[in-house]
C-alpha positions as CSV (number, residue, x, y, z in Angstrom):
1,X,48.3,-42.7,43.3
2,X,46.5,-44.3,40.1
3,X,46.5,-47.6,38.4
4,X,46.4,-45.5,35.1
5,X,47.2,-42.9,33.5
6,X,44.7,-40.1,32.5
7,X,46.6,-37.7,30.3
8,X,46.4,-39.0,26.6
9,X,49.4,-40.3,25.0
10,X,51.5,-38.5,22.2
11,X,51.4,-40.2,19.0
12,X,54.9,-40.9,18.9
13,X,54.9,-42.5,22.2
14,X,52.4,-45.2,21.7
15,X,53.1,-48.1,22.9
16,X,51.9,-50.6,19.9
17,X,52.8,-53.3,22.3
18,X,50.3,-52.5,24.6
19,X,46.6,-54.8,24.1
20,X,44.5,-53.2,20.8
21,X,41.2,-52.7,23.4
22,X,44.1,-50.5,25.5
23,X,45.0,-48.5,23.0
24,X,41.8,-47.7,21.2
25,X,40.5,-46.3,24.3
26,X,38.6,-42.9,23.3
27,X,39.7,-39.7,24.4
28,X,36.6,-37.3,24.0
29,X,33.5,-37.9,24.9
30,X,32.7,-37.5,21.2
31,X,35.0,-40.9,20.4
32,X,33.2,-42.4,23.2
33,X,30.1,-45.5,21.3
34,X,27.4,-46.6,23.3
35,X,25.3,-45.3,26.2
36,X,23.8,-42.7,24.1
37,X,20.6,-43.0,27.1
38,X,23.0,-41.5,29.9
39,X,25.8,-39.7,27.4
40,X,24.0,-38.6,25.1
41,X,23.2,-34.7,24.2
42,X,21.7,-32.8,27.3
43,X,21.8,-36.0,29.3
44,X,21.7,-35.4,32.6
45,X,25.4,-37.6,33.3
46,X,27.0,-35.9,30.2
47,X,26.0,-32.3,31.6
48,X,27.6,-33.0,34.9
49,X,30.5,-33.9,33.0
50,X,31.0,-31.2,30.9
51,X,30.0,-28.5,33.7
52,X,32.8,-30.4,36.0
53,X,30.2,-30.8,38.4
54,X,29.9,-34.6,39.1
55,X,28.6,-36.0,42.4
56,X,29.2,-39.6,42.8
57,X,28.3,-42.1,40.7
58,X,27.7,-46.9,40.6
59,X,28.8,-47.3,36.9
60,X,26.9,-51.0,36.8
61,X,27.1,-53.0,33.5
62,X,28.3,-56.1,31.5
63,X,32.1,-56.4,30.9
64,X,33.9,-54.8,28.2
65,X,30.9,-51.7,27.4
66,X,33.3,-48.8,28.7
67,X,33.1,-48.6,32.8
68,X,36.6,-48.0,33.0
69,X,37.1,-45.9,29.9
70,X,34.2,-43.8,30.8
71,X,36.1,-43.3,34.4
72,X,39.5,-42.0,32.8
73,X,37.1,-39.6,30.3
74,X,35.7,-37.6,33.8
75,X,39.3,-37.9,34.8
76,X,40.3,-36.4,32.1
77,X,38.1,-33.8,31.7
78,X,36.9,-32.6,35.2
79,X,39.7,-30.3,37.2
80,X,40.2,-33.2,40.1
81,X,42.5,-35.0,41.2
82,X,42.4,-38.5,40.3
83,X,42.6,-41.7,42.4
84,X,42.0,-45.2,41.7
85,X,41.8,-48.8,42.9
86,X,41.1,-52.1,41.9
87,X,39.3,-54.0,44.6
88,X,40.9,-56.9,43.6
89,X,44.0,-55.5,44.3
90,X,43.6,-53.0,47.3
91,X,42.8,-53.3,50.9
92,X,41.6,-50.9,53.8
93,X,45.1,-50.2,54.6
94,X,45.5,-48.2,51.2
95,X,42.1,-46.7,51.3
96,X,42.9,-44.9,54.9
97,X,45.9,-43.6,53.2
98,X,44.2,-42.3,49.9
99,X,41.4,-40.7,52.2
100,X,43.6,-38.8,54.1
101,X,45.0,-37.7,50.9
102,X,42.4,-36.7,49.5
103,X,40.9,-35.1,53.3
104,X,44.4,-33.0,52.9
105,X,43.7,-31.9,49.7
106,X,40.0,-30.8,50.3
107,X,41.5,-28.5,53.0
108,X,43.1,-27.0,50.3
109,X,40.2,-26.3,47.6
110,X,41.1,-28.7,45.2
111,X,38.7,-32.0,44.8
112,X,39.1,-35.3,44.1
113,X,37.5,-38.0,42.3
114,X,38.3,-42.0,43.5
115,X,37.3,-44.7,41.3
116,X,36.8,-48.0,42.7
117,X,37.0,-50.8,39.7
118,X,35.2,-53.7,40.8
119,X,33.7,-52.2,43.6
120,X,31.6,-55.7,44.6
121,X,34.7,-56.9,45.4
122,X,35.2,-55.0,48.5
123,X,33.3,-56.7,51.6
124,X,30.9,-54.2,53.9
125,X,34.2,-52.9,56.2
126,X,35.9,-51.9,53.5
127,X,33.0,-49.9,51.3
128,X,32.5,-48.4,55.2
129,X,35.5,-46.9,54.8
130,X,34.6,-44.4,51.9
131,X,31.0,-43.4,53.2
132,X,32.2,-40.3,55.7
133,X,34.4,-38.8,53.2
134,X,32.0,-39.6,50.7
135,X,29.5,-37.4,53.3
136,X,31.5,-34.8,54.1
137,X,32.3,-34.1,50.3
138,X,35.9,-35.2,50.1
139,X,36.0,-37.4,47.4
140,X,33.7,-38.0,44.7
141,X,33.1,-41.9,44.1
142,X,32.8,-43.5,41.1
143,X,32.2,-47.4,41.9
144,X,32.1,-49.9,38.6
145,X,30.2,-53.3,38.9
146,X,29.3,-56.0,37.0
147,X,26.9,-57.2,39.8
148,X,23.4,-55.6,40.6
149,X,24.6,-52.9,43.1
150,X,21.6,-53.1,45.0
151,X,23.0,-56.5,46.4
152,X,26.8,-56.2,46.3
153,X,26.9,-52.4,47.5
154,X,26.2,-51.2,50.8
155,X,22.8,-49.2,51.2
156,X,24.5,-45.8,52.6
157,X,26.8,-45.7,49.6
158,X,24.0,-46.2,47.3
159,X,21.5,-43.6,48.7
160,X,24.7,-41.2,48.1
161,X,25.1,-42.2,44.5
162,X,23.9,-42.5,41.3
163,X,23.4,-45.8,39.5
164,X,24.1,-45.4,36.2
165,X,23.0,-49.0,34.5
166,X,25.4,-49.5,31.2
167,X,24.3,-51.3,28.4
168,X,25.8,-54.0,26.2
169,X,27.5,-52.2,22.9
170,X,24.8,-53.2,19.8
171,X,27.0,-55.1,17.1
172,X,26.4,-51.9,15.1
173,X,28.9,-50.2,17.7
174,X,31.2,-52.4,17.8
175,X,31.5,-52.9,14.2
176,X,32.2,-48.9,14.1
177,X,34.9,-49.8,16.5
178,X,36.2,-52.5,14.5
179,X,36.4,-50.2,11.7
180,X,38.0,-47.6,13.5
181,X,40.7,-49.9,15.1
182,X,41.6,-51.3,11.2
183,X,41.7,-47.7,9.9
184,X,43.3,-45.8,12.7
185,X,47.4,-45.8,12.1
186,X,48.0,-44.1,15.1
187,X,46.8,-46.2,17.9
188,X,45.2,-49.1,15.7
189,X,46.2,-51.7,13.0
190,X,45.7,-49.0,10.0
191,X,49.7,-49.4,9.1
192,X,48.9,-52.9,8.3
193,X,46.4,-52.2,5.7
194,X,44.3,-54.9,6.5
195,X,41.2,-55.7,4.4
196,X,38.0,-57.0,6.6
197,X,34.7,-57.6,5.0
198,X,31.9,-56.3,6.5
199,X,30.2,-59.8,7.2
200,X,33.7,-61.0,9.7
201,X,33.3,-57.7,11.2
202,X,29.6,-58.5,12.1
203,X,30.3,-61.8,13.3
204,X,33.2,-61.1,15.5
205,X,30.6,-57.8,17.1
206,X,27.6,-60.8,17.3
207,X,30.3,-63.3,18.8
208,X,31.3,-60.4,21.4
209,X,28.0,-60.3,23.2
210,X,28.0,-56.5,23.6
211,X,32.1,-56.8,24.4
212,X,34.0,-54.3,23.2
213,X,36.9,-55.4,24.3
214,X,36.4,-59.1,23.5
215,X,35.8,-58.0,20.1
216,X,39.3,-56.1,19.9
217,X,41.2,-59.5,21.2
218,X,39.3,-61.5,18.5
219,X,40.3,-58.8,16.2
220,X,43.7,-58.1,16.9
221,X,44.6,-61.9,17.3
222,X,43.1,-63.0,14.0
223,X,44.6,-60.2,11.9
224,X,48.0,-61.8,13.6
225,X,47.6,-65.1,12.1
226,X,45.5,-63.9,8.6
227,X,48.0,-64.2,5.7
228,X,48.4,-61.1,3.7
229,X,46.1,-58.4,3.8
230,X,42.9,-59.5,4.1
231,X,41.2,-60.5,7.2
232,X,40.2,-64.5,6.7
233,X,37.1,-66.7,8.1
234,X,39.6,-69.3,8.8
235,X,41.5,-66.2,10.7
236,X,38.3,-65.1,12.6
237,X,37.6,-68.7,13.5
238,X,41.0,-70.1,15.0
239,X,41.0,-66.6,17.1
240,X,37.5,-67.2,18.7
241,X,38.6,-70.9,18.7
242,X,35.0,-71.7,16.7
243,X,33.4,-72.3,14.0
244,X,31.8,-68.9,12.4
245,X,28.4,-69.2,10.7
246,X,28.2,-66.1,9.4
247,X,24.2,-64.8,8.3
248,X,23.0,-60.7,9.0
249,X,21.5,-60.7,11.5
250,X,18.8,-58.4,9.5
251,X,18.6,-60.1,6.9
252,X,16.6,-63.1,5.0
253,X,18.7,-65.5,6.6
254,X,18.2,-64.3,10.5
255,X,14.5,-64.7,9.8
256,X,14.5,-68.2,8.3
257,X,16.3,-69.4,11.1
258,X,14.0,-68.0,14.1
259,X,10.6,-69.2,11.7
260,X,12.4,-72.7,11.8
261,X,12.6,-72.7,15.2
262,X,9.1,-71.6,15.8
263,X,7.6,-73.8,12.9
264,X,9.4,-76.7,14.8
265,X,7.8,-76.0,18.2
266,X,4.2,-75.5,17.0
267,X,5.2,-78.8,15.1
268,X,6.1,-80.6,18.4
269,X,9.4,-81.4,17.4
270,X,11.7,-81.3,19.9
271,X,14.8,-82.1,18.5
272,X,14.3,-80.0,14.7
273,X,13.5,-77.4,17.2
274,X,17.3,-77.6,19.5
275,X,18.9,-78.0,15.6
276,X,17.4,-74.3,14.9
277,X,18.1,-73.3,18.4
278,X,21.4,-74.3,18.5
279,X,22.3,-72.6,14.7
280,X,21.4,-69.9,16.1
281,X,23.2,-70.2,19.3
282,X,26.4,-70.5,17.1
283,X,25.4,-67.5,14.8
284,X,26.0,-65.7,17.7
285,X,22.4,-64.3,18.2
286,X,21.2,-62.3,21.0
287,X,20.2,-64.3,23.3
288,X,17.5,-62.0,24.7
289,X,16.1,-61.7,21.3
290,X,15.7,-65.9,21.1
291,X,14.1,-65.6,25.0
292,X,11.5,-62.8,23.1
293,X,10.6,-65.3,20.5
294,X,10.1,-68.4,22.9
295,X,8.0,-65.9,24.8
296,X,5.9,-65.4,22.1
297,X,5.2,-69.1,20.8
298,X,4.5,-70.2,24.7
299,X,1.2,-67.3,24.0
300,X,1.0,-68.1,20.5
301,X,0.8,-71.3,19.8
302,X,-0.1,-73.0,23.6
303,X,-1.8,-70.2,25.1
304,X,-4.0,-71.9,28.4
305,X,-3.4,-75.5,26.7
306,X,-0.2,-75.4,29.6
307,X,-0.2,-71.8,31.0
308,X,2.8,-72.8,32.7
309,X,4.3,-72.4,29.0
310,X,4.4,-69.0,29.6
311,X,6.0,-69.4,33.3
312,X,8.5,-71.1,31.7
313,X,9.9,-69.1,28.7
314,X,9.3,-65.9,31.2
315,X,11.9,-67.8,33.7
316,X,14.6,-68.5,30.8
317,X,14.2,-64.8,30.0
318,X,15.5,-64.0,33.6
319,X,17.8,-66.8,33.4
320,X,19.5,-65.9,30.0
321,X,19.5,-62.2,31.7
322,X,21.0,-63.3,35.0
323,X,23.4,-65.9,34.3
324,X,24.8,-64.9,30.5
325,X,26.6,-66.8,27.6
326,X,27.1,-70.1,28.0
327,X,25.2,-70.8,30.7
328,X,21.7,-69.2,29.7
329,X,21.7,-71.3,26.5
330,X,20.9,-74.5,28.9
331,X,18.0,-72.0,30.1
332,X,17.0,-71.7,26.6
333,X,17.0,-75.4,25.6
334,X,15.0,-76.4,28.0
335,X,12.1,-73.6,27.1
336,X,12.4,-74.6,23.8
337,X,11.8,-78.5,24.5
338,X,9.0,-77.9,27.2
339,X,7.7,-76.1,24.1
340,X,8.0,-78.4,21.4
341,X,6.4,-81.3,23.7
342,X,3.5,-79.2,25.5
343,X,0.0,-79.0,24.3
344,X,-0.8,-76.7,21.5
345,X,-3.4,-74.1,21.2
346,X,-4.5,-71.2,19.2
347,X,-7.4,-70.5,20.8
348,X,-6.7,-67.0,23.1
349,X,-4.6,-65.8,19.9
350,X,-8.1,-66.3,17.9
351,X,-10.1,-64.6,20.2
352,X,-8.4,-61.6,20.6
353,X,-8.4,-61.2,16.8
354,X,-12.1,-61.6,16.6
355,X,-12.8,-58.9,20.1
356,X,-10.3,-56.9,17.9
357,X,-12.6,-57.2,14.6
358,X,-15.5,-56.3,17.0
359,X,-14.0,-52.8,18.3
360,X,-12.8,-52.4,14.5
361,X,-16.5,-53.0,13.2
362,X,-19.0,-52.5,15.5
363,X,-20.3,-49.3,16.8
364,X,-18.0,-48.1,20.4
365,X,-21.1,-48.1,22.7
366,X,-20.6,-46.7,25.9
367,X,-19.9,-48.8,28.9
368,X,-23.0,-50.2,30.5
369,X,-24.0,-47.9,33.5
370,X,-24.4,-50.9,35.4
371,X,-21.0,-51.6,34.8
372,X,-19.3,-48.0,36.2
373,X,-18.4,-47.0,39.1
374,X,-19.9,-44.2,40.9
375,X,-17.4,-42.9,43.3
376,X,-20.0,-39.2,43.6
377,X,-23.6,-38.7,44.5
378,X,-24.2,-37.0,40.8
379,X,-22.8,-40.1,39.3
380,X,-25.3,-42.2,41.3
381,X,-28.0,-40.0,40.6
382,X,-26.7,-40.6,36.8
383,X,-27.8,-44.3,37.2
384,X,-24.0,-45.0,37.7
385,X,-23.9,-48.9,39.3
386,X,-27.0,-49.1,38.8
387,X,-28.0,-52.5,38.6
388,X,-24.6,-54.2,38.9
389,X,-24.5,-57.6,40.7
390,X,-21.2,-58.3,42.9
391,X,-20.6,-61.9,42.4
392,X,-18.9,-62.8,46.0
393,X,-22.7,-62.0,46.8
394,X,-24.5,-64.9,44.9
395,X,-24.3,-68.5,44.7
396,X,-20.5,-70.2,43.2
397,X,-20.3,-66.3,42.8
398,X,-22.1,-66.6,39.4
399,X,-24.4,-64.2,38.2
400,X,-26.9,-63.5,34.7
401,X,-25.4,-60.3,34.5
402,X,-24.6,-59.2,30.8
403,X,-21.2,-57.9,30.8
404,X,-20.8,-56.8,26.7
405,X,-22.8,-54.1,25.0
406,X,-25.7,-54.6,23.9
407,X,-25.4,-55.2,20.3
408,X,-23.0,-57.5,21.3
409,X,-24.7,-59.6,24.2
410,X,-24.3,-63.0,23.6
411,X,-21.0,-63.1,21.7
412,X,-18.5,-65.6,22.1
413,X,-15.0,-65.0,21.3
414,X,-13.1,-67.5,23.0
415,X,-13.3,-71.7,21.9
416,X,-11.3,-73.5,23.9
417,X,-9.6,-76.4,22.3
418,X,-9.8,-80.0,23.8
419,X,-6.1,-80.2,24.4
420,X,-4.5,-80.2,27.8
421,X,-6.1,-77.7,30.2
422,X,-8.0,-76.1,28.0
423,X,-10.4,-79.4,27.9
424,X,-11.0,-78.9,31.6
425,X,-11.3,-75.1,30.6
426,X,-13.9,-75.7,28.1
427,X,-16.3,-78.0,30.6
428,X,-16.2,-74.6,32.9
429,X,-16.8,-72.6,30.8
430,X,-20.1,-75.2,29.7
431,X,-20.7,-75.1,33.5
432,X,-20.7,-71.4,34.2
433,X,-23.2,-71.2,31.2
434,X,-25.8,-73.9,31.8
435,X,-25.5,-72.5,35.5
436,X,-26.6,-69.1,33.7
437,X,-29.4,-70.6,31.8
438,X,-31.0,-72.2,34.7
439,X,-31.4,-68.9,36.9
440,X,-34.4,-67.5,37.3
């Protein structure tokens, strides 16, 4: 019993009616793109693979980067039977029926290997249901998610698996898979003859979001509606149903964007900065990449002005990561204009260049005895500690202790600004130093 079928298809019995993602399904591991960190070469998941000598497995991952496929490739070739289910689809009266199946034909010596597609689906009961065969060896499980498995899949199925986390394809990938669908006659579009440029290629792969199949619906639909034979903008844009602002992504244009939007938060300009943003947005960029960059200008250009910049951008990260396209973008707007309006400062970025021109200059002298720990007797009688004053034991736990070396006693690095918290971090820092001065 299985929703597909594993044995590859004979040329002349492709179905060319059948979706273009379907059909461009690889067959060797060698056709497989992506996951090169659990696939590739001596990997640990590829060995058990090739030496037919899987246990079970959580395939967890986006939509669209190859669960499935990678399911009917171990079907394919590991000597098992196959089984599958959708968990949209099945219920615990067909999984006591497949398990007895597959409890007969372990009796026998022959294995079998039951993929569960959308295995969050199925509430506690019915995950319950695989665990003693799962035990005992009767069936090997493979489980695909799209939710974290360590919330959606019951903790005795998990300690008897593997997680294997996917990743989304790069648009590098899934442009080789574009190219492959146009050129391939068999089971692609290569008897149309259809001419693609290599920029529509990279936008459909950006617009995808690490896709795969997404990007073979945009592809197959829009070479349906181009005219002739050459794949059109105005093709790629009614199939995606958007306008396409096509700039590489590694190129000159890529950069200008991302400096505008940073140029336009350190300007505090809050609305230039949501233009950039949202051009960027639209070009399809990768959203964690934007979260990086926001990251950076909360240290960079606010620093302890509003620490809670950081907090902030750090959040939209998770939220970007957690929630997806469209709704991280909202997560992302908002880090940008909490930006644009907070405080600014340079100040920490300065003073890390200067300690950094320090070690780069200055002699390396060793650590201060006072300032080492002396977990030994010999390190003690070394002078180890020697001298060192514990704060908690002295007055608003300030002490005159000098903490640099010695050629460097004395040296300031950090000048706070007078800008939002760093004006009430400036008058401590004044405080902790006339307090200094004053001790005996």
């Amino acid at each position: 019993m299985s929703l597909f079928d594993t044995s590859p298809p004979s040329p002349a019995h492709i179905d060319k009616q059948r979706p273009l993602a379907d059909r461009m399904r690889p067959e060797t591991l060698e056709e497989y793109v992506g996951q090169e960190h659990i696939l590739g070469p001596g990997k640990p998941l590829r060995v058990q693979i090739e030496r037919d000598i899987l246990s079970s497995i959580i395939l967890w991952g986006p939509p669209g980067v190859g669960k499935t496929t990678l399911a009917r490739l171990i079907a394919r070739l590991t000597h098992c039977e196959f089984m599958a289910y959708s968990a949209v689809l099945s219920g615990i009266k067909e999984i006591k029926v497949m398990m007895a199946d597959a409890e007969r034909l372990r009796s026998v010596g022959r294995r079998t290997i039951v993929f569960i597609d959308e295995i969050h689906r199925f509430n506690k009961a019915q995950q319950d249901a695989f665990l003693p065969y799962v035990e005992r060896g009767d069936i090997t499980l493979i489980g695909a998610t799209t939710e974290n498995p360590s919330f959606e899949v019951i903790s005795a199925l998990l300690s008897r698996s593997k997680v294997h986390a996917l990743r989304p394809l790069t648009p590098e990938e899934i442009v080789g898979l574009l190219k492959r669908a146009l050129a391939d006659r068999v089971r692609g579009l290569g008897d149309l003859e259809i001419e693609a440029s290599d920029e529509l290629l990279e936008q459909i792969a950006v617009l995808s979001n690490g896709d795969a199949r997404a990007a073979y619906n945009t592809l197959e639909a829009a070479v349906a509606i181009s005219e002739g034979k050459k794949l059109t903008r105005q093709a790629v844009e009614d199939a995606m149903e958007r306008k396409v602002l096509l700039y590489d992504k590694a190129g000159e244009e890529h950069f200008n964007l991302i400096s505008a939007l940073h140029k336009s938060v350190r300007s505090s300009d809050a609305d230039a900065a949501l233009y950039w943003l949202a051009r960027m947005l639209e070009a399809g960029e990768d959203r964690l990449y934007i979260a990086r960059r926001l990251v950076r200008m909360a240290i960079e250009d606010i620093g302890l002005a509003d620490p809670r910049a950081l907090e902030q951008t750090i959040a939209a990260q998770q939220a970007v990561h957690f929630l997806g396209i469209p709704e991280g973008d909202l997560a992302l707007a908002q880090a940008a204009i909490y930006l644009a309006v907070a405080p600014k400062s340079d100040a920490s970025y300065k003073a890390l260049d200067v300690a950094r021109a320090d070690v780069a200059t200055a002699i390396a002298e060793p650590v201060p005895l006072h300032l080492r720990n002396a977990p030994t007797g010999l390190m003690k009688a070394f002078g180890y500690g020697q001298g060192y004053q514990h704060a908690h034991q002295f007055e608003d736990a300030l002490t005159d202790m000098e903490c640099l070396p010695p050629s460097l006693a004395g040296r300031r690095y950090y000048y706070p600004t007078n800008r939002g918290l760093e004006k009430r971090i400036a008058e401590r820092l004044e405080e902790i130093r006339e307090a200094r001065r004053k001790k005996p």
